[in-house]
TIVO-2410 file (N, C-alpha, C; in nm, 3 decimals):
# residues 65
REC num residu      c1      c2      c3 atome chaine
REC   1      X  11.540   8.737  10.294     N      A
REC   1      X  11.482   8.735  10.426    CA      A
REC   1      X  11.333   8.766  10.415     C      A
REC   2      X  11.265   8.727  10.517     N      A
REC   2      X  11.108   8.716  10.519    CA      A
REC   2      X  11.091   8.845  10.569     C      A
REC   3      X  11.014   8.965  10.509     N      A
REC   3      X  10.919   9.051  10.596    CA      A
REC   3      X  10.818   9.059  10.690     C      A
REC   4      X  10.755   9.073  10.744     N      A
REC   4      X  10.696   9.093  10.854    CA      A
REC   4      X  10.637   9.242  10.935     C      A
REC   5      X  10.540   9.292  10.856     N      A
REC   5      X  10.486   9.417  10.950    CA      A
REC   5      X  10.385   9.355  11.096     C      A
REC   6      X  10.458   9.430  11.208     N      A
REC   6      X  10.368   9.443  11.337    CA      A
REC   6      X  10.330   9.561  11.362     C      A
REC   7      X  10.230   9.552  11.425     N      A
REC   7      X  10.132   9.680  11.481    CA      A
REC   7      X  10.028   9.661  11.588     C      A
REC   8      X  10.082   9.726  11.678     N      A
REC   8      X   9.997   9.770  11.820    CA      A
REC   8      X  10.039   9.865  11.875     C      A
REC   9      X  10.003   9.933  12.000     N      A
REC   9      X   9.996   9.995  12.033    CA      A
REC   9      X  10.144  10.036  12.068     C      A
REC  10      X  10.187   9.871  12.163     N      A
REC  10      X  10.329   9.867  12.170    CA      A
REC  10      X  10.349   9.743  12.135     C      A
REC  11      X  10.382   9.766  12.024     N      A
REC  11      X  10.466   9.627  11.935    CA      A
REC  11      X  10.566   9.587  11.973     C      A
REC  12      X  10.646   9.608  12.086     N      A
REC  12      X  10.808   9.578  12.111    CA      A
REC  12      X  10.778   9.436  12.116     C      A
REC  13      X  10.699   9.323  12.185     N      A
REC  13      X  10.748   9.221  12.166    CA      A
REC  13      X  10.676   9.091  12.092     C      A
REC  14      X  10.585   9.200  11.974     N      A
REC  14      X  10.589   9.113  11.844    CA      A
REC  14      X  10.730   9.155  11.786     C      A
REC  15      X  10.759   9.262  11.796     N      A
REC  15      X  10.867   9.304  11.706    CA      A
REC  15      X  10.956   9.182  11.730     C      A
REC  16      X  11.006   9.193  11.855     N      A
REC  16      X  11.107   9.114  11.917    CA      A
REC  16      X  11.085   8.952  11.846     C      A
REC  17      X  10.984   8.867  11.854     N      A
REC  17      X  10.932   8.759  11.841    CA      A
REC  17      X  10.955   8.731  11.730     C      A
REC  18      X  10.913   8.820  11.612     N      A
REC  18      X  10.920   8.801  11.474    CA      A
REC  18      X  11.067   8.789  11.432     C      A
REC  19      X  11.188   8.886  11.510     N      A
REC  19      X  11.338   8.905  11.480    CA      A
REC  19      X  11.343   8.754  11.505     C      A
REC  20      X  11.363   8.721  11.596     N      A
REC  20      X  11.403   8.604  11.685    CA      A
REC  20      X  11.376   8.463  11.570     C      A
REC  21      X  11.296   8.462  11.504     N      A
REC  21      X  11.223   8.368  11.392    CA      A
REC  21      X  11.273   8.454  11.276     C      A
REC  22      X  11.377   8.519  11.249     N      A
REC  22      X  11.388   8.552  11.100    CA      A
REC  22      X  11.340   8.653  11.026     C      A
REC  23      X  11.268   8.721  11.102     N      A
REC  23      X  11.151   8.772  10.987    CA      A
REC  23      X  11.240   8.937  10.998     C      A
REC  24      X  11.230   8.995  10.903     N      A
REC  24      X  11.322   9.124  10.872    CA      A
REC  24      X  11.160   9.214  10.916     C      A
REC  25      X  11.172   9.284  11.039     N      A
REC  25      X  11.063   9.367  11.086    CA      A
REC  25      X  11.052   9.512  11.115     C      A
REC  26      X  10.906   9.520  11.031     N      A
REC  26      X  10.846   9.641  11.027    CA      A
REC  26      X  10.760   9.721  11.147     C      A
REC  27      X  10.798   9.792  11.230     N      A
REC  27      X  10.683   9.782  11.340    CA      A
REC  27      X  10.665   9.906  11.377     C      A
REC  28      X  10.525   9.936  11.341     N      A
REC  28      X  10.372  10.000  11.357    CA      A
REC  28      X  10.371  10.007  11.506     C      A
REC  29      X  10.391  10.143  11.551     N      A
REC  29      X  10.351  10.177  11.734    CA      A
REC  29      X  10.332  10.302  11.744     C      A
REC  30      X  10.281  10.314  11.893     N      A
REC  30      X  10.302  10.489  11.918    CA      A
REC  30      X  10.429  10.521  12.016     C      A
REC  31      X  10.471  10.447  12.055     N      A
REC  31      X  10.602  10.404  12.117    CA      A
REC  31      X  10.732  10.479  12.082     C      A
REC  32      X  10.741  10.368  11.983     N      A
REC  32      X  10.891  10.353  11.914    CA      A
REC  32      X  10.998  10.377  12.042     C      A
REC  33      X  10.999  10.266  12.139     N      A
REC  33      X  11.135  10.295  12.246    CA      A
REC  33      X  11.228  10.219  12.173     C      A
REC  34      X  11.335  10.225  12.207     N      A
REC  34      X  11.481  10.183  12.221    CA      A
REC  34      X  11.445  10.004  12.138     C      A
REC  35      X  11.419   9.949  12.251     N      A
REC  35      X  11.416   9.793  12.231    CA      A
REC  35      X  11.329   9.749  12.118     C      A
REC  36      X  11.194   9.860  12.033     N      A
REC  36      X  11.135   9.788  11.954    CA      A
REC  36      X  11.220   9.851  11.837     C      A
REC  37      X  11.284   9.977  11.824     N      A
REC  37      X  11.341   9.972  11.717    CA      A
REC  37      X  11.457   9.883  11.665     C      A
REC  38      X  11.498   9.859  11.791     N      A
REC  38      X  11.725   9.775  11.814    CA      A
REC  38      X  11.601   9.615  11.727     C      A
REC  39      X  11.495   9.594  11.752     N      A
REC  39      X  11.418   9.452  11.666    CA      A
REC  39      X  11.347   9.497  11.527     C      A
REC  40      X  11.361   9.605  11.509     N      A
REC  40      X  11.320   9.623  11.400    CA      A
REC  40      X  11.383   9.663  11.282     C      A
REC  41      X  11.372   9.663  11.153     N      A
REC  41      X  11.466   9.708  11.022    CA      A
REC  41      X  11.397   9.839  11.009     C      A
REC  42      X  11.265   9.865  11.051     N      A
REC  42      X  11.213   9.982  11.067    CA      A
REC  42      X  11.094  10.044  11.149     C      A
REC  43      X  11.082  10.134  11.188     N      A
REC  43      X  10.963  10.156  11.302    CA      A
REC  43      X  10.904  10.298  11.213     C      A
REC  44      X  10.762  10.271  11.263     N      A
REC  44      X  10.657  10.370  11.183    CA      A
REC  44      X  10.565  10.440  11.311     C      A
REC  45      X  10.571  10.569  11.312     N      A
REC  45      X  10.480  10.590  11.411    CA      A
REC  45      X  10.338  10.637  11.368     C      A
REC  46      X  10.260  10.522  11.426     N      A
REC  46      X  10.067  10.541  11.464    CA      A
REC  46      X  10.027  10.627  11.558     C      A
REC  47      X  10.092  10.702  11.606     N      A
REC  47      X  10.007  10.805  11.709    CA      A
REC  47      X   9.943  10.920  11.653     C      A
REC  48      X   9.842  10.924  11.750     N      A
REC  48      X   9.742  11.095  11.751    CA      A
REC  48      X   9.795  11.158  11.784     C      A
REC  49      X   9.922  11.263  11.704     N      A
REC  49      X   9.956  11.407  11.775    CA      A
REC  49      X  10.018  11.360  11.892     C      A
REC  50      X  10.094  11.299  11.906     N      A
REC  50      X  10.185  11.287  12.075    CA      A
REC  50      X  10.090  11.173  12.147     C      A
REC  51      X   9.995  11.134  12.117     N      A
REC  51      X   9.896  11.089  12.251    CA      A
REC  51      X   9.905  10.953  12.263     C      A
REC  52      X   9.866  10.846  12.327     N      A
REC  52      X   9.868  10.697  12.277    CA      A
REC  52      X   9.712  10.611  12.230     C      A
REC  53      X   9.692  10.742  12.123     N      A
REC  53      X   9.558  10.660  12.103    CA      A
REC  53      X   9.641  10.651  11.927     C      A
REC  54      X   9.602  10.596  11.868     N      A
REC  54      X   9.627  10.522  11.778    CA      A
REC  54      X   9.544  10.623  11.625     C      A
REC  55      X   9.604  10.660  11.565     N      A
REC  55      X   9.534  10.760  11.435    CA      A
REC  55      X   9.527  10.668  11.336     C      A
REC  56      X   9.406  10.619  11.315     N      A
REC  56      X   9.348  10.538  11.218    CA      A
REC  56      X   9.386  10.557  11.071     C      A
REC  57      X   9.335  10.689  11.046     N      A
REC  57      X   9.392  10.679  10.883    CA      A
REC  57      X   9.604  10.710  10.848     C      A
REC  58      X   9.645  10.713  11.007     N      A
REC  58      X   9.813  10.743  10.945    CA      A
REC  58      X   9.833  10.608  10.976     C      A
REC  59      X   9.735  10.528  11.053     N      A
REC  59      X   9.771  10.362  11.049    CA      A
REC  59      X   9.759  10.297  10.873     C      A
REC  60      X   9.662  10.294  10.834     N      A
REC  60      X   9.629  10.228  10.697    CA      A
REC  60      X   9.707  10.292  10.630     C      A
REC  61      X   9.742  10.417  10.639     N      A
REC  61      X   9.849  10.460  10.539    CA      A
REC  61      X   9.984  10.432  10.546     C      A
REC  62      X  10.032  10.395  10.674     N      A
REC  62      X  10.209  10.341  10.647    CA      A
REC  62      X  10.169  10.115  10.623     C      A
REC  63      X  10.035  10.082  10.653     N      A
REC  63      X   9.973   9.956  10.607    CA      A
REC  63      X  10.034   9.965  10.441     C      A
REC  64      X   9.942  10.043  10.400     N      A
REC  64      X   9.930  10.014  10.209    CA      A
REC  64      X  10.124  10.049  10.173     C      A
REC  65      X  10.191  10.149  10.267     N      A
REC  65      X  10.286  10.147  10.186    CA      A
REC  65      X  10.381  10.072  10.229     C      A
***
């Protein structure tokens, strides 16, 4: 199966989009509700400390791994 990392803020419906086409998905949010994980093989959280701004270096770091 094809991989596929998404990432935004709220990825639920790249997540969703990418399942739907095959792609075995990784998805990058500050989110993580219900519906983007049930589309994902795994969810990573990008948030600042609880907030919905987006922490740059814990982003590039679940990126490289």
């Amino acid at each position: 199966m094809k991989k596929l990392a998404v990432a935004a803020v709220s990825a639920r419906l790249l997540a969703e989009a990418a399942a739907r086409e095959g792609f075995e998905v990784t998805a990058l949010d500050v989110f993580g509700d219900v519906d983007t994980r049930r589309a994902s093989r795994q969810w990573l959280p990008i948030d600042a400390d609880g907030s919905v701004h987006v922490d740059g270096a814990k982003f590039m770091s679940w990126l490289r791994e």
